[in-house]
PDB file with SEQRES, HELIX, SHEET and CRYST1 records, atoms N, CA, C and O in Angstrom:
SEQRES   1 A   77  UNK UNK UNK UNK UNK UNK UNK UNK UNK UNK UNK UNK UNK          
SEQRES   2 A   77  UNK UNK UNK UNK UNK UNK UNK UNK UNK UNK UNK UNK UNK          
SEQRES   3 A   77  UNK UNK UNK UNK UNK UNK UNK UNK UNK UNK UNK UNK UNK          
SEQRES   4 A   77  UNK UNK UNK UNK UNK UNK UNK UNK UNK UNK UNK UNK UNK          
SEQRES   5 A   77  UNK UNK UNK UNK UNK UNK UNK UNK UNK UNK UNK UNK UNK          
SEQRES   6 A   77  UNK UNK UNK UNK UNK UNK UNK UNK UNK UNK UNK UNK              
HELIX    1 AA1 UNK A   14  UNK A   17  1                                   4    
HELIX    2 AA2 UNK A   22  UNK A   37  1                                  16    
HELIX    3 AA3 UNK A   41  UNK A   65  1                                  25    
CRYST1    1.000    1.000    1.000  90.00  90.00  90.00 P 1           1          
ATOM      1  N   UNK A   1       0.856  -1.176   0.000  1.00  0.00           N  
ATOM      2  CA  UNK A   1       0.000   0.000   0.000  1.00  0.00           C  
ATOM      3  C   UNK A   1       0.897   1.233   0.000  1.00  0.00           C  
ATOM      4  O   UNK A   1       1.784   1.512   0.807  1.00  0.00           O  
ATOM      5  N   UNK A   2       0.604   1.718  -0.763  1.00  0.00           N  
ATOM      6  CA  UNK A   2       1.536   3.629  -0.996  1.00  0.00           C  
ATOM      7  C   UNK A   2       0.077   4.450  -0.147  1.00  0.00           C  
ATOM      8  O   UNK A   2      -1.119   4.289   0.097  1.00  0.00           O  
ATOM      9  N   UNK A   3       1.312   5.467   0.062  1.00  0.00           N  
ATOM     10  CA  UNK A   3       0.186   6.816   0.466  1.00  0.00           C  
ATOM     11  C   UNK A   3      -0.413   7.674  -0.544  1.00  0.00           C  
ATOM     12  O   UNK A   3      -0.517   8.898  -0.460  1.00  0.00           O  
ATOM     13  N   UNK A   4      -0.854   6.833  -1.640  1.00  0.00           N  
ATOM     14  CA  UNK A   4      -1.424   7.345  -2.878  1.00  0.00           C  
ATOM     15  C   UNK A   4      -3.257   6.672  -2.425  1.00  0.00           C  
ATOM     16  O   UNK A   4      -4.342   7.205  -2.657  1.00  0.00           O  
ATOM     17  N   UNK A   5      -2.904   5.184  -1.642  1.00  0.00           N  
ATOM     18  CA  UNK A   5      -4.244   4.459  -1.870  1.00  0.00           C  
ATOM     19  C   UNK A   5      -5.126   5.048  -0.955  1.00  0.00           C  
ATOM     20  O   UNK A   5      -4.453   5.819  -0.272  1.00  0.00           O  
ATOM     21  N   UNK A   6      -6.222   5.066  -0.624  1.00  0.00           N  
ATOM     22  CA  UNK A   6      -7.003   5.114   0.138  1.00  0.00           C  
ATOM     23  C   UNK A   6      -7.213   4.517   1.590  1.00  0.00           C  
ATOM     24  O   UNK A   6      -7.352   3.298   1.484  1.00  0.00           O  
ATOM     25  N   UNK A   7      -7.283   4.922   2.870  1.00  0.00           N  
ATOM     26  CA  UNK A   7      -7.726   3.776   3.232  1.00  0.00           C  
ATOM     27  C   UNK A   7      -8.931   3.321   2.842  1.00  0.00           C  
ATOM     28  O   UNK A   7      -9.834   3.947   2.286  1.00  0.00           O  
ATOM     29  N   UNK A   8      -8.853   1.239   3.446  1.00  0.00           N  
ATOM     30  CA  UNK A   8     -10.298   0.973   3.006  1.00  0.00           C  
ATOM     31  C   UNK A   8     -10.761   0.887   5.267  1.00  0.00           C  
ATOM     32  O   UNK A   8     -10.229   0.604   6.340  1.00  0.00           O  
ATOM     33  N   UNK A   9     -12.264   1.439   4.587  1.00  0.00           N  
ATOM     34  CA  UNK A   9     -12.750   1.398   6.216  1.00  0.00           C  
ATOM     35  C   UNK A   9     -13.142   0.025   6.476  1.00  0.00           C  
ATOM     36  O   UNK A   9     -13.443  -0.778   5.593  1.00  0.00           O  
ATOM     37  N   UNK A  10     -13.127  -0.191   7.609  1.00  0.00           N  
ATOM     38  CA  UNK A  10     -13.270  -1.460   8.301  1.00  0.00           C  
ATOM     39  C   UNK A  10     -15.027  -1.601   8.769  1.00  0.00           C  
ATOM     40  O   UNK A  10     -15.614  -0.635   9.259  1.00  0.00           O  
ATOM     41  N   UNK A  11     -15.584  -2.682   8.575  1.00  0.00           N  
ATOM     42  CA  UNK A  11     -16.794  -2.669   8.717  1.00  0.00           C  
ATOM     43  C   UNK A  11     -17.283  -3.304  10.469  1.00  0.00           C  
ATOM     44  O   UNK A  11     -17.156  -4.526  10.545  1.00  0.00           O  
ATOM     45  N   UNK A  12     -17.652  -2.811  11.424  1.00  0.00           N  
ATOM     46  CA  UNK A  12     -17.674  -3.198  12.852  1.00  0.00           C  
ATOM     47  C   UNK A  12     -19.025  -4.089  12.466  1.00  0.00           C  
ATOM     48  O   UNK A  12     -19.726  -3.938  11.465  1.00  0.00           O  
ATOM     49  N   UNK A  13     -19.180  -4.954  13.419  1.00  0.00           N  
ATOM     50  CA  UNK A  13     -20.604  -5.961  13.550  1.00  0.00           C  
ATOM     51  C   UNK A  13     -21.742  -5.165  14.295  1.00  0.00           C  
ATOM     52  O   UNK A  13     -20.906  -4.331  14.642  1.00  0.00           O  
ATOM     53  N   UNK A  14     -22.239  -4.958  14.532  1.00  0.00           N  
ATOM     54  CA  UNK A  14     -23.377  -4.755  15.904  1.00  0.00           C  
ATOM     55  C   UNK A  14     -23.085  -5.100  16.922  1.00  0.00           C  
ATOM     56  O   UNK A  14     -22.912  -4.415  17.930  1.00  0.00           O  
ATOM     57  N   UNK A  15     -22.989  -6.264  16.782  1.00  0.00           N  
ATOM     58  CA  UNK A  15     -22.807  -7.404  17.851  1.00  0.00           C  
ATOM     59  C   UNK A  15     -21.303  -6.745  18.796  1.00  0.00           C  
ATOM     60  O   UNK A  15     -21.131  -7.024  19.983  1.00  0.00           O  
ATOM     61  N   UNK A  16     -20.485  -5.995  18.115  1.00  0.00           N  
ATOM     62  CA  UNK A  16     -19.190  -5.693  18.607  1.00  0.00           C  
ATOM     63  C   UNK A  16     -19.826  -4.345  19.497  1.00  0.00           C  
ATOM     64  O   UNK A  16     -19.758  -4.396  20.726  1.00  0.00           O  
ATOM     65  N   UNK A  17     -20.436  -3.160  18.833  1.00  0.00           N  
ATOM     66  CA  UNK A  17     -20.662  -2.424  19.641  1.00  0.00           C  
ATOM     67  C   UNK A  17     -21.203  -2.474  20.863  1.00  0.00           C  
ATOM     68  O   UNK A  17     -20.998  -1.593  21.699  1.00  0.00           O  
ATOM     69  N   UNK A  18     -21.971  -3.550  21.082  1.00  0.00           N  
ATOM     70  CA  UNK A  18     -23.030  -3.966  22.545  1.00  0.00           C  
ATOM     71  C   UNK A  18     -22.117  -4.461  23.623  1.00  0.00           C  
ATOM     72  O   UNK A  18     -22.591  -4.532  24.757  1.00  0.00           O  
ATOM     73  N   UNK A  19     -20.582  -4.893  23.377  1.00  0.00           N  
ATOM     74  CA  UNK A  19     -19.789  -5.437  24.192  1.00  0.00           C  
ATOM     75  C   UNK A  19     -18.968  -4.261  24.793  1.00  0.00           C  
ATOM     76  O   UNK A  19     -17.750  -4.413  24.889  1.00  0.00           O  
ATOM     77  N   UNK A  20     -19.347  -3.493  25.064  1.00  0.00           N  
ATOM     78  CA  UNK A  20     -18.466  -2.250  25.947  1.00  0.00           C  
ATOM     79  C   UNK A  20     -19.370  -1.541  26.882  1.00  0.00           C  
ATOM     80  O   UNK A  20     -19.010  -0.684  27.689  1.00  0.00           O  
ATOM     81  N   UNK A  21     -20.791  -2.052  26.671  1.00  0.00           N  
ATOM     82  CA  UNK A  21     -22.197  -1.520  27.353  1.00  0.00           C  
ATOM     83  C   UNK A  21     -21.655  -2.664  28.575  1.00  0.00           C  
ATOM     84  O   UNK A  21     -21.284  -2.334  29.701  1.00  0.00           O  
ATOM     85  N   UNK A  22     -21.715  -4.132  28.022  1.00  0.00           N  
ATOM     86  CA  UNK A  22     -21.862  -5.093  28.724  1.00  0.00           C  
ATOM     87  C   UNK A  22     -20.378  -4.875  30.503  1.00  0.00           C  
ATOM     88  O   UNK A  22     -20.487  -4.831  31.729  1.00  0.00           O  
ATOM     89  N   UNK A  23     -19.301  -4.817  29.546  1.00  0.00           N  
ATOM     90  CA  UNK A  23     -18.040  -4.616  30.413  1.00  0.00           C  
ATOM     91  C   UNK A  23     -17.959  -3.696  30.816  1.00  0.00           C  
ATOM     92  O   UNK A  23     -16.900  -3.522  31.420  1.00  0.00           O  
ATOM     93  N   UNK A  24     -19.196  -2.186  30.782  1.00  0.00           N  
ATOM     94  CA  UNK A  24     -18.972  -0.998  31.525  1.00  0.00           C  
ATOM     95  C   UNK A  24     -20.325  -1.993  32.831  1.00  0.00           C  
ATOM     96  O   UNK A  24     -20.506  -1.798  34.033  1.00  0.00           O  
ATOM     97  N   UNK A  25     -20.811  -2.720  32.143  1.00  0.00           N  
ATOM     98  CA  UNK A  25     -21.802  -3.064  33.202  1.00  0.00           C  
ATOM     99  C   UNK A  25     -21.562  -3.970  34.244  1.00  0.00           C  
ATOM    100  O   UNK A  25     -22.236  -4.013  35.273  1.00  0.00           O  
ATOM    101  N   UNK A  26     -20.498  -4.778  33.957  1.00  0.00           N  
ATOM    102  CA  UNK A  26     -19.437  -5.725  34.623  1.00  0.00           C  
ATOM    103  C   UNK A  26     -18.731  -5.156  35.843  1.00  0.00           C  
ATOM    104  O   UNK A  26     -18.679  -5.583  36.996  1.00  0.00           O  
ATOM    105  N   UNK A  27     -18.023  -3.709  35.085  1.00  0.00           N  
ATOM    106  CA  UNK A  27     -17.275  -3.019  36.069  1.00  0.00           C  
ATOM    107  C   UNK A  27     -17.876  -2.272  36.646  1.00  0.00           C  
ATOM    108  O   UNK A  27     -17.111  -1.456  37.160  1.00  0.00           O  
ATOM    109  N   UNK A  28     -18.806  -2.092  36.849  1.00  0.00           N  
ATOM    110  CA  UNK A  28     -19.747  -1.333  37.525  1.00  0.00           C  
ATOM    111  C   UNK A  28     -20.388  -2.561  39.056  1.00  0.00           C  
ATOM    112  O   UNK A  28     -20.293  -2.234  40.239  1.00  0.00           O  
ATOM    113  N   UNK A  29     -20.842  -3.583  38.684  1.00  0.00           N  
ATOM    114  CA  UNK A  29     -21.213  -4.857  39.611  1.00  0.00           C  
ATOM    115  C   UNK A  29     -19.770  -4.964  40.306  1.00  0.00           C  
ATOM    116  O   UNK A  29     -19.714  -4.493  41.442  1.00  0.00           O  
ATOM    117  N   UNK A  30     -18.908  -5.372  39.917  1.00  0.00           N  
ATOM    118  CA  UNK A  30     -17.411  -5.402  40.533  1.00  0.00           C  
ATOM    119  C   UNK A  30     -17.256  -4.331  41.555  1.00  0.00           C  
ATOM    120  O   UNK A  30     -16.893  -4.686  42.677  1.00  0.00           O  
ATOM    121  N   UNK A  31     -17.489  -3.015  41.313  1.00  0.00           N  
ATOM    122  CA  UNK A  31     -17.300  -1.747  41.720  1.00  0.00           C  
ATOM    123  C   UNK A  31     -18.426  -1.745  43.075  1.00  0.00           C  
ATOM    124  O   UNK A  31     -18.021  -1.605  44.229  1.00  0.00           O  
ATOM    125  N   UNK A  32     -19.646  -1.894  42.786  1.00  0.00           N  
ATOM    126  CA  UNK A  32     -20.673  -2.170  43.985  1.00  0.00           C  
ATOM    127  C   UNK A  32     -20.012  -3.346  44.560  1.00  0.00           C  
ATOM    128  O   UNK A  32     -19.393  -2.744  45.437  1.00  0.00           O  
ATOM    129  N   UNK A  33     -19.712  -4.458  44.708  1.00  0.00           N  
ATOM    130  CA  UNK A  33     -19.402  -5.356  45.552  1.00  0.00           C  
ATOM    131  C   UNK A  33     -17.951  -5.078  46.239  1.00  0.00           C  
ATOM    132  O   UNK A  33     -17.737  -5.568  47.348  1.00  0.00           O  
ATOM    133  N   UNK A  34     -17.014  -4.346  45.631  1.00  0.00           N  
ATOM    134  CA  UNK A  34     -15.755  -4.246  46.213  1.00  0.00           C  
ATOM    135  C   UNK A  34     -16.352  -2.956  47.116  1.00  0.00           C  
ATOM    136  O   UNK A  34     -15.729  -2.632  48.128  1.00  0.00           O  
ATOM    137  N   UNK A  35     -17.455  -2.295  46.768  1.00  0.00           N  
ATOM    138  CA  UNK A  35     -17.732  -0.770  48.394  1.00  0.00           C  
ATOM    139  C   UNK A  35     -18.410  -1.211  48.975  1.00  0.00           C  
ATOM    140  O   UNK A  35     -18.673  -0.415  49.876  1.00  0.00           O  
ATOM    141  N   UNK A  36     -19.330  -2.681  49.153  1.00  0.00           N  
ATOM    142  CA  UNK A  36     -20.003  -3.272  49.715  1.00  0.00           C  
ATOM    143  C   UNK A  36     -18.724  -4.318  50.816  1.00  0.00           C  
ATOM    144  O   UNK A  36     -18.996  -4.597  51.984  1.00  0.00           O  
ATOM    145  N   UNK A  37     -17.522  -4.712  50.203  1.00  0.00           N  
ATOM    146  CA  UNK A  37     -16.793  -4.683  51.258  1.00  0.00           C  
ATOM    147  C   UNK A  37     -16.335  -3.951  52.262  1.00  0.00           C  
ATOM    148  O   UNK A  37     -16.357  -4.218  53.463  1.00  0.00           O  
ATOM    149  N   UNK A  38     -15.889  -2.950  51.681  1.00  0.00           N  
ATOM    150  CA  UNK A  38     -15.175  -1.860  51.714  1.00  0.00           C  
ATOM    151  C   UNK A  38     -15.945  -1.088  53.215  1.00  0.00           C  
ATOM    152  O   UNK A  38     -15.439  -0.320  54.033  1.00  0.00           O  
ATOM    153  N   UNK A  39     -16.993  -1.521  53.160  1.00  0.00           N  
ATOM    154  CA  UNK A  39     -18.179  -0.825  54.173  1.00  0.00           C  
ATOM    155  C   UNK A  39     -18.843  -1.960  54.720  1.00  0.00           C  
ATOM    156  O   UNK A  39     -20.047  -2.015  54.974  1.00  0.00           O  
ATOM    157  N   UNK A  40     -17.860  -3.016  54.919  1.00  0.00           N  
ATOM    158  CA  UNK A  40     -18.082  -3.858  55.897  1.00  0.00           C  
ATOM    159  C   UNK A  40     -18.570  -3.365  57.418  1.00  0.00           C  
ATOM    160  O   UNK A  40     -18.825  -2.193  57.696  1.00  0.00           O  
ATOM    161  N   UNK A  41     -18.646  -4.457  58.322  1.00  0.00           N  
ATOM    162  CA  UNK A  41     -18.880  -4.110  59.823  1.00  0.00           C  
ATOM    163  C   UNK A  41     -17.838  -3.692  60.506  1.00  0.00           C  
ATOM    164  O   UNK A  41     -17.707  -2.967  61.492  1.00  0.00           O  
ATOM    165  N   UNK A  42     -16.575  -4.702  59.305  1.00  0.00           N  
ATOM    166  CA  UNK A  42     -15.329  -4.191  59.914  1.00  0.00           C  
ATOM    167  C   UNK A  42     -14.843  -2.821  60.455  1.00  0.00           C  
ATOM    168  O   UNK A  42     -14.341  -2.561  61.549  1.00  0.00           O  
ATOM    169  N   UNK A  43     -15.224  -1.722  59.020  1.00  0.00           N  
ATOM    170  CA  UNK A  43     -15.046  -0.932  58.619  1.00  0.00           C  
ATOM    171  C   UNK A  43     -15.710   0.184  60.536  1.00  0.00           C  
ATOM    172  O   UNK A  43     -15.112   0.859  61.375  1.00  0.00           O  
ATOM    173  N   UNK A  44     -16.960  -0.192  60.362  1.00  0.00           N  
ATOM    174  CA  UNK A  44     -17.199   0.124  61.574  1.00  0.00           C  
ATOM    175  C   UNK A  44     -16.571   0.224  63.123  1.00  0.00           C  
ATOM    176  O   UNK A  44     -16.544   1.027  64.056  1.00  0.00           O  
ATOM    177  N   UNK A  45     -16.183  -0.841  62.855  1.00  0.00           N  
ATOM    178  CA  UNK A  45     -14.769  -1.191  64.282  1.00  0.00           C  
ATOM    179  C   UNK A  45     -14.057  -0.354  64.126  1.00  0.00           C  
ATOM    180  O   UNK A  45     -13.854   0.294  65.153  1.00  0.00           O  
ATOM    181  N   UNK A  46     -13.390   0.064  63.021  1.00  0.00           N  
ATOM    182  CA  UNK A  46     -12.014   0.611  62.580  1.00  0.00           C  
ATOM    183  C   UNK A  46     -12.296   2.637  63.095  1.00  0.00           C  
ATOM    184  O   UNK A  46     -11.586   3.534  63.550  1.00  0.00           O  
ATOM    185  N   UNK A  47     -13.694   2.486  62.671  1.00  0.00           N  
ATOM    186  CA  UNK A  47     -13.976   3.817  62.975  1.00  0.00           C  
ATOM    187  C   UNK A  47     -13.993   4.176  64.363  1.00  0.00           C  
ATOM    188  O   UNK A  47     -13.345   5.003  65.004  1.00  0.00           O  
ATOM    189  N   UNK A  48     -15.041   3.217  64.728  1.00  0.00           N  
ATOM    190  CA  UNK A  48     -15.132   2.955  66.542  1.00  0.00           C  
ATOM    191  C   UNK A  48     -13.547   3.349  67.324  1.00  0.00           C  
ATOM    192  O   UNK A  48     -13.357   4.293  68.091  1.00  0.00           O  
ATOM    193  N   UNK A  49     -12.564   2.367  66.887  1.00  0.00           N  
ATOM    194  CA  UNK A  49     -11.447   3.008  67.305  1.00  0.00           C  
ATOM    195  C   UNK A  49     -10.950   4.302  67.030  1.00  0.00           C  
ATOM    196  O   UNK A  49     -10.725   5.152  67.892  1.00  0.00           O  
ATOM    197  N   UNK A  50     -10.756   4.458  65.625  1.00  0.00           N  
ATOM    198  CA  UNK A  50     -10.586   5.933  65.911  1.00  0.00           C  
ATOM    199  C   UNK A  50     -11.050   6.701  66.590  1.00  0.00           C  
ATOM    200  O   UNK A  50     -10.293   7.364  67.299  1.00  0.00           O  
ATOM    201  N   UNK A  51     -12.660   6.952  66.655  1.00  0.00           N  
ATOM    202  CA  UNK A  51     -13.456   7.951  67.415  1.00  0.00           C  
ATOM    203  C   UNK A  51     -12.391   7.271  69.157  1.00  0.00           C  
ATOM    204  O   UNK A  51     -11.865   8.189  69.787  1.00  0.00           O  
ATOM    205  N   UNK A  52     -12.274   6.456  69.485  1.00  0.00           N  
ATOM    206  CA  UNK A  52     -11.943   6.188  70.932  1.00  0.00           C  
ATOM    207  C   UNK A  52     -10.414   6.437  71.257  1.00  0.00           C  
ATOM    208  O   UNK A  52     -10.054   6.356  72.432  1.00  0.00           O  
ATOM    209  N   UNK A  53      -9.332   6.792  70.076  1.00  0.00           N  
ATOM    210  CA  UNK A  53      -8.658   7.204  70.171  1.00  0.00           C  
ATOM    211  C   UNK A  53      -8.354   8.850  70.342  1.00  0.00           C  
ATOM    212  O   UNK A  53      -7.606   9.452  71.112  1.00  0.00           O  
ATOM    213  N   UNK A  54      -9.339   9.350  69.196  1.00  0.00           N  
ATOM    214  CA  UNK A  54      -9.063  10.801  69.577  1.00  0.00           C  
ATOM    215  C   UNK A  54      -9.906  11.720  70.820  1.00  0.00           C  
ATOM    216  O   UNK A  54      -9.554  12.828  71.224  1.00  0.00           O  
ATOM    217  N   UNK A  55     -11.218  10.859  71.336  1.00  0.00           N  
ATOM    218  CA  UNK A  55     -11.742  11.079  72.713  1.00  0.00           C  
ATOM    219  C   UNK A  55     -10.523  11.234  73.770  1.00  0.00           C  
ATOM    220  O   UNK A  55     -10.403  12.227  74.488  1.00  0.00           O  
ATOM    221  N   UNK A  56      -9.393   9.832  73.779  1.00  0.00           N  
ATOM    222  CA  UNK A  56      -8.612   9.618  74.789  1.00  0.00           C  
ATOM    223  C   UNK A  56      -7.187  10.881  74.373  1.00  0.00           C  
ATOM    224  O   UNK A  56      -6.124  11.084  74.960  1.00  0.00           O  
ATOM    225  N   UNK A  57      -7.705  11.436  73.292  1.00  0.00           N  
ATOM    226  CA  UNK A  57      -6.273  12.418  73.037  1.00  0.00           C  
ATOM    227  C   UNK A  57      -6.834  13.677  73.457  1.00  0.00           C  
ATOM    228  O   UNK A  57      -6.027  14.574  73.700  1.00  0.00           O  
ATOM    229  N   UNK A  58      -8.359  13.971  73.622  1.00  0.00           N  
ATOM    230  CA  UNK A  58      -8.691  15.457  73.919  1.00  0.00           C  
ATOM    231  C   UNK A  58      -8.270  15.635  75.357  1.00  0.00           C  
ATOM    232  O   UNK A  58      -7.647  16.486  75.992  1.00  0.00           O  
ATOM    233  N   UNK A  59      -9.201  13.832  75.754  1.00  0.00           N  
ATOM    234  CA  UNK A  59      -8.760  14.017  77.507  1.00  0.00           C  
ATOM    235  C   UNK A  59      -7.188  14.005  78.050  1.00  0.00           C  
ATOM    236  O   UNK A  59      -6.963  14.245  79.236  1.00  0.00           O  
ATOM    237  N   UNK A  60      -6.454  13.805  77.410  1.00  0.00           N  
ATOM    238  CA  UNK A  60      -5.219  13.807  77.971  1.00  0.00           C  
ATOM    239  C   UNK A  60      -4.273  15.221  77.560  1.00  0.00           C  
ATOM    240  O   UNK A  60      -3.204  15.534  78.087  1.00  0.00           O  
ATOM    241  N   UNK A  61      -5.024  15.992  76.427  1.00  0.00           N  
ATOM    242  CA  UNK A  61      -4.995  17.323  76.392  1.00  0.00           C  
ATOM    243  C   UNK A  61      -5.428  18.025  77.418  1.00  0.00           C  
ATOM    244  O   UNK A  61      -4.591  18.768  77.931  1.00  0.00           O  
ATOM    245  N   UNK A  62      -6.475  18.013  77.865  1.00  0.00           N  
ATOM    246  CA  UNK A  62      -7.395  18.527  78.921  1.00  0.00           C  
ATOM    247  C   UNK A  62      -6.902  18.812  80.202  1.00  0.00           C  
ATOM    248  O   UNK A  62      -7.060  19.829  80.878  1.00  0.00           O  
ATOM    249  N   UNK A  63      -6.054  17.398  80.539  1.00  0.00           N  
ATOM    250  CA  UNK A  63      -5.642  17.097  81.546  1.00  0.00           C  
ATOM    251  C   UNK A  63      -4.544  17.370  81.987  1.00  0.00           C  
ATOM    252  O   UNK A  63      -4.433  17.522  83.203  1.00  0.00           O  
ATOM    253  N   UNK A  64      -3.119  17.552  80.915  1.00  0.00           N  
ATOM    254  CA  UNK A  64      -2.633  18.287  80.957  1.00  0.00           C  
ATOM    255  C   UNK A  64      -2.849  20.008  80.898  1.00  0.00           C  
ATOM    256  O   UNK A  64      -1.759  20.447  81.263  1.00  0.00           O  
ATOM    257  N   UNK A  65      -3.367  20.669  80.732  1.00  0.00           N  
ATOM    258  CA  UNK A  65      -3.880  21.545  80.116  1.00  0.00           C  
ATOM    259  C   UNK A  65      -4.020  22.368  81.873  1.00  0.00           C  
ATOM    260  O   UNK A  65      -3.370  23.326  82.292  1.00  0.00           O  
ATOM    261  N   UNK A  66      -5.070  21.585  82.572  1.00  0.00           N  
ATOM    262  CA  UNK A  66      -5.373  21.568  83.694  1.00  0.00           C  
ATOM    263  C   UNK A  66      -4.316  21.557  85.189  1.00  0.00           C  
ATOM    264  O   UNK A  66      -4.351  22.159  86.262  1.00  0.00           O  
ATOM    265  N   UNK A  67      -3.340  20.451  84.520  1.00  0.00           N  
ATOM    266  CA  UNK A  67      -2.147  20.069  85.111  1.00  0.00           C  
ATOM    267  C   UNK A  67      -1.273  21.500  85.440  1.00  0.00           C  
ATOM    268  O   UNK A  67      -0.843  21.886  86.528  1.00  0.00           O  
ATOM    269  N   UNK A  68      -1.183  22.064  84.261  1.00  0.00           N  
ATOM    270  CA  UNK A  68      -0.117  23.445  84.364  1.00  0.00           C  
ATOM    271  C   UNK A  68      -0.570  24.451  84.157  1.00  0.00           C  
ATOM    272  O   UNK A  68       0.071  25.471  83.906  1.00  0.00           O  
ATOM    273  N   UNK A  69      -2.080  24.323  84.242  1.00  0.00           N  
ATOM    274  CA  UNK A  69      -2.639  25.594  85.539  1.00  0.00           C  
ATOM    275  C   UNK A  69      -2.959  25.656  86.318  1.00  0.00           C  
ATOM    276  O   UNK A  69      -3.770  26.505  86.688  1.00  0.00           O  
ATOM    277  N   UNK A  70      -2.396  24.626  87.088  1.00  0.00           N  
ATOM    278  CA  UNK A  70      -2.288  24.675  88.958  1.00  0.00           C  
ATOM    279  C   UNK A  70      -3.537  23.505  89.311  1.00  0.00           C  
ATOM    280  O   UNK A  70      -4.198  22.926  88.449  1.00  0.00           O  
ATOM    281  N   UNK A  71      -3.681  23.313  90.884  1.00  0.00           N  
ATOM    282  CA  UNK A  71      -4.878  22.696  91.353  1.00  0.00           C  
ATOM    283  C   UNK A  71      -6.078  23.411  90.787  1.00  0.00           C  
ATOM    284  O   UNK A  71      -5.883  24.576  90.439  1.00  0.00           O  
ATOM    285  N   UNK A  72      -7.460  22.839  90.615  1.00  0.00           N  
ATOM    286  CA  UNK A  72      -8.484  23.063  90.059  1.00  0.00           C  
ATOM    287  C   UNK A  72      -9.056  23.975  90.986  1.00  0.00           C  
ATOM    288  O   UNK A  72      -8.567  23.718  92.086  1.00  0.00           O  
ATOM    289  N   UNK A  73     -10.058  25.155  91.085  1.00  0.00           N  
ATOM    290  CA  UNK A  73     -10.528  25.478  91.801  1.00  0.00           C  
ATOM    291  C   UNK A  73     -11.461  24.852  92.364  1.00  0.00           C  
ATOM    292  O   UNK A  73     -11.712  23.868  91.669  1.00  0.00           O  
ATOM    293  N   UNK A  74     -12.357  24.909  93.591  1.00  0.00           N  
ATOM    294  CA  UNK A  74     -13.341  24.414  93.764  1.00  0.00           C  
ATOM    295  C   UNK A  74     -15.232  25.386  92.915  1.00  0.00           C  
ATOM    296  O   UNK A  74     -15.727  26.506  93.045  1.00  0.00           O  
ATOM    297  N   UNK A  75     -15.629  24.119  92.136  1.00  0.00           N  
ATOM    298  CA  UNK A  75     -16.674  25.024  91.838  1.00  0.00           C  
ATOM    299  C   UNK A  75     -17.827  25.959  93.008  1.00  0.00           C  
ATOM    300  O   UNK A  75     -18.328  25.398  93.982  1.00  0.00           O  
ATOM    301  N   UNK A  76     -18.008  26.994  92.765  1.00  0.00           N  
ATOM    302  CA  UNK A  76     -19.201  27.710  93.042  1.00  0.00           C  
ATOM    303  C   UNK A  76     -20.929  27.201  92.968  1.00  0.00           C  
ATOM    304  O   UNK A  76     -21.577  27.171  91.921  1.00  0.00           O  
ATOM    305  N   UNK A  77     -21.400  26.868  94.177  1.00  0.00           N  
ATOM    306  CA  UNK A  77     -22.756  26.529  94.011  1.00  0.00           C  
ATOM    307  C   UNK A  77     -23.611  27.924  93.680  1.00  0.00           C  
ATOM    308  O   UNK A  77     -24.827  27.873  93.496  1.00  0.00           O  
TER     309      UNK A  77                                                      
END                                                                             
């Protein structure tokens, strides 16, 4: 073939175009089941700790905090 000829176009099936609907629809099911792990119960625990870690970091802020500004006063009724 010289760069005199033409190209000739290629003729696609039908049948070819419907297969990229199908594998966007594939990866899409894949995609829901891997955030359906992803958002396990586990996932819950993991949070649980965090939240119980940074509770135990305010209070030990606090507490220091408290620490080196002397004894506490007594509250006022």
């Amino acid at each position: 073939m010289t760069t005199v000829q033409p190209v000739v176009p290629v003729q696609v099936p039908v049948t070819t175009l419907a297969q990229p609907a199908v594998r966007a629809s594939a990866l899409a099911a894949f995609q829901l089941v891997e955030d359906a792990r992803y958002r396990a119960p586990d996932r819950r625990r993991r949070d649980e700790r965090r939240r119980m870690l940074a509770q135990r970091v305010v209070a030990d802020r606090k507490a220091e905090r408290e620490q080196r500004s002397g004894p506490a006063a007594p509250a006022a009724s």
